[in-house]
C-alpha positions in Angstrom: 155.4 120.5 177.6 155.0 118.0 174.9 153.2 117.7 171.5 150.2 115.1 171.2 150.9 112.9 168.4 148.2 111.8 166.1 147.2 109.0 164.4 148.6 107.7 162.2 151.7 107.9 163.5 154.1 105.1 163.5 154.9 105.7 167.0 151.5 104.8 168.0 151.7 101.4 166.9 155.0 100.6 168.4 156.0 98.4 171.3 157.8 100.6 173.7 160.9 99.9 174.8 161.2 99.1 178.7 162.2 102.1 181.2 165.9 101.5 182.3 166.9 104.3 184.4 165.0 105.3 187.0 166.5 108.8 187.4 166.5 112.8 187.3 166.1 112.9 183.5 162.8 110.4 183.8 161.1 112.6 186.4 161.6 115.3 184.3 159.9 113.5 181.5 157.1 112.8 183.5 156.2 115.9 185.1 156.3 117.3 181.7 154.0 114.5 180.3 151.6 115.4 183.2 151.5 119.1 182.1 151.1 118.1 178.7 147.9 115.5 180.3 146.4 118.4 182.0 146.8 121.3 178.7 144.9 118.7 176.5 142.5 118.2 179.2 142.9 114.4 179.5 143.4 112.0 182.4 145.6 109.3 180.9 148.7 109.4 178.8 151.2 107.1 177.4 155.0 108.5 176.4 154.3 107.7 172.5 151.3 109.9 172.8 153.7 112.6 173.2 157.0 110.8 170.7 158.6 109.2 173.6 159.4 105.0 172.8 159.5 104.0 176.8 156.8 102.3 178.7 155.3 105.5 180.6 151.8 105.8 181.5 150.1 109.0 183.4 146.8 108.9 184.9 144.6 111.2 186.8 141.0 110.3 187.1 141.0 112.8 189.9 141.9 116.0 187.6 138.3 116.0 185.5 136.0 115.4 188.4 137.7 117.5 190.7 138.5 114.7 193.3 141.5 115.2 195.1 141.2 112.3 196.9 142.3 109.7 193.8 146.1 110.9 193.7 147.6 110.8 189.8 149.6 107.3 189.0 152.8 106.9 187.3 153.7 103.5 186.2 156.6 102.6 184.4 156.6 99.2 182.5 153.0 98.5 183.3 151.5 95.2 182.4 147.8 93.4 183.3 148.3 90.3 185.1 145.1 89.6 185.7 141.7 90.7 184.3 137.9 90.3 185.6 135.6 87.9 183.5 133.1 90.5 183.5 133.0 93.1 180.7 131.9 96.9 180.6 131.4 98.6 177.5 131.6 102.2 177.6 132.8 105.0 175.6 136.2 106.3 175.5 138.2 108.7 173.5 141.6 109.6 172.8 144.2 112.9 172.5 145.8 110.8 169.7 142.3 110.9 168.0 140.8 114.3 168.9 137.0 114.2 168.3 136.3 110.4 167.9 134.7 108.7 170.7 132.7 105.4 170.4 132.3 102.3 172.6 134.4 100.3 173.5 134.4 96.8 175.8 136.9 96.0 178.8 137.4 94.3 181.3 135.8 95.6 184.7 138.8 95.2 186.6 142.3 94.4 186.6 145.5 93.9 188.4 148.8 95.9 187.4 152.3 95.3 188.0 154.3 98.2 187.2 157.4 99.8 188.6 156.8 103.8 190.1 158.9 106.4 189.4 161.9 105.3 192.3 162.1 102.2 190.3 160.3 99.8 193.3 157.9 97.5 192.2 154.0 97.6 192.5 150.7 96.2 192.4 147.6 97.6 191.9 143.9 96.8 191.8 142.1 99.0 189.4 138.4 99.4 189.2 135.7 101.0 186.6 137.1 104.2 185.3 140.8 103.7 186.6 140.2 100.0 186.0 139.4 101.3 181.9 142.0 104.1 181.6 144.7 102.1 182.6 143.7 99.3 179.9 143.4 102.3 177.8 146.6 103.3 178.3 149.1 99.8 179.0 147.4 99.1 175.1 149.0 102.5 173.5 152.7 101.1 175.2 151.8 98.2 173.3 150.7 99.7 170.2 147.6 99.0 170.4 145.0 101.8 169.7 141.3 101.7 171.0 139.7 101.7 167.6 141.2 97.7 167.6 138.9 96.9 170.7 136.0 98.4 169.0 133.5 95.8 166.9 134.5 95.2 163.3 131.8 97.2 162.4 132.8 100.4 164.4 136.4 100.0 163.0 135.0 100.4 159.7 132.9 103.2 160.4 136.0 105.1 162.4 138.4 104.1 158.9 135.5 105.6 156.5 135.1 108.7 158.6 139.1 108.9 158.9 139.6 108.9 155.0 136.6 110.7 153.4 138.2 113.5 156.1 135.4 114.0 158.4 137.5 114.1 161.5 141.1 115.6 160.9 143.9 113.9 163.2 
């Protein structure tokens, strides 16, 4: 199991480098960032939540609502190719910033090429809450955090809040 990292932690906002290998020593990463996912009690993860510099992003919107039936995603070297014109704003948090959670606007879907844990090439349609954690997610590879999609005025409330020490990251 891995540590969370915390902003503001250089890692976080980092371009990770692309996946490579596609062997033992990557599952093994994996399966530990998905126990690390589930002791925080999140359902998305990216590897420099947890001080790794590859393009590794968990999900399981399955694990917090109890639906078996949505199987948990790896996807190694995501990226959006295409995004819906129609926007949902909705409120999202982050292990990386325990105890902040504010809106945010996305796009309601996407599409996803990414590469699975075999190293074979994908595509996927994601929708609502997959559609969101993925974005979610595919920005922290980029090192992008979710308080730069929030409104300049909901950055500035997150910054004052951050350094008159209200939350404690």
């Amino acid at each position: 199991m891995f540590t969370i990292i915390k902003y503001p932690h250089p890692l976080l906002k980092k371009r990770l480098s692309h996946v490579e290998k596609f062997d033992s020593e990557l599952k093994f990463i994996v399966r530990d960032m998905f126990e690390t996912m589930y002791a925080y009690n999140g359902i998305g993860l990216a590897a420099n939540q947890v001080g790794l510099d590859l393009q590794i992003v968990i999900v399981d919107i399955g694990y917090k609502e109890k639906n078996k039936s949505i199987p948990p995603l790896v996807l190694i070297n995501p990226k959006i190719t295409k995004s819906s014109n129609k926007k949902v704003i909705a409120e999202e948090g982050c292990l990386s910033f325990p105890g902040y959670y504010d809106n945010v606007k996305r796009a309601e879907s996407i599409v996803v090429e990414y590469y699975d844990i075999n190293g074979k090439k994908k595509e996927l349609i994601a929708k609502n809450l997959l559609s969101r954690v993925l974005q979610h997610e595919i920005d922290h590879i980029n090192g992008v955090s979710f308080i730069q999609r929030m409104s300049p005025d909901k950055q500035l409330k997150f910054y004052a809040f951050y350094f008159l020490g209200k939350y404690k990251f």
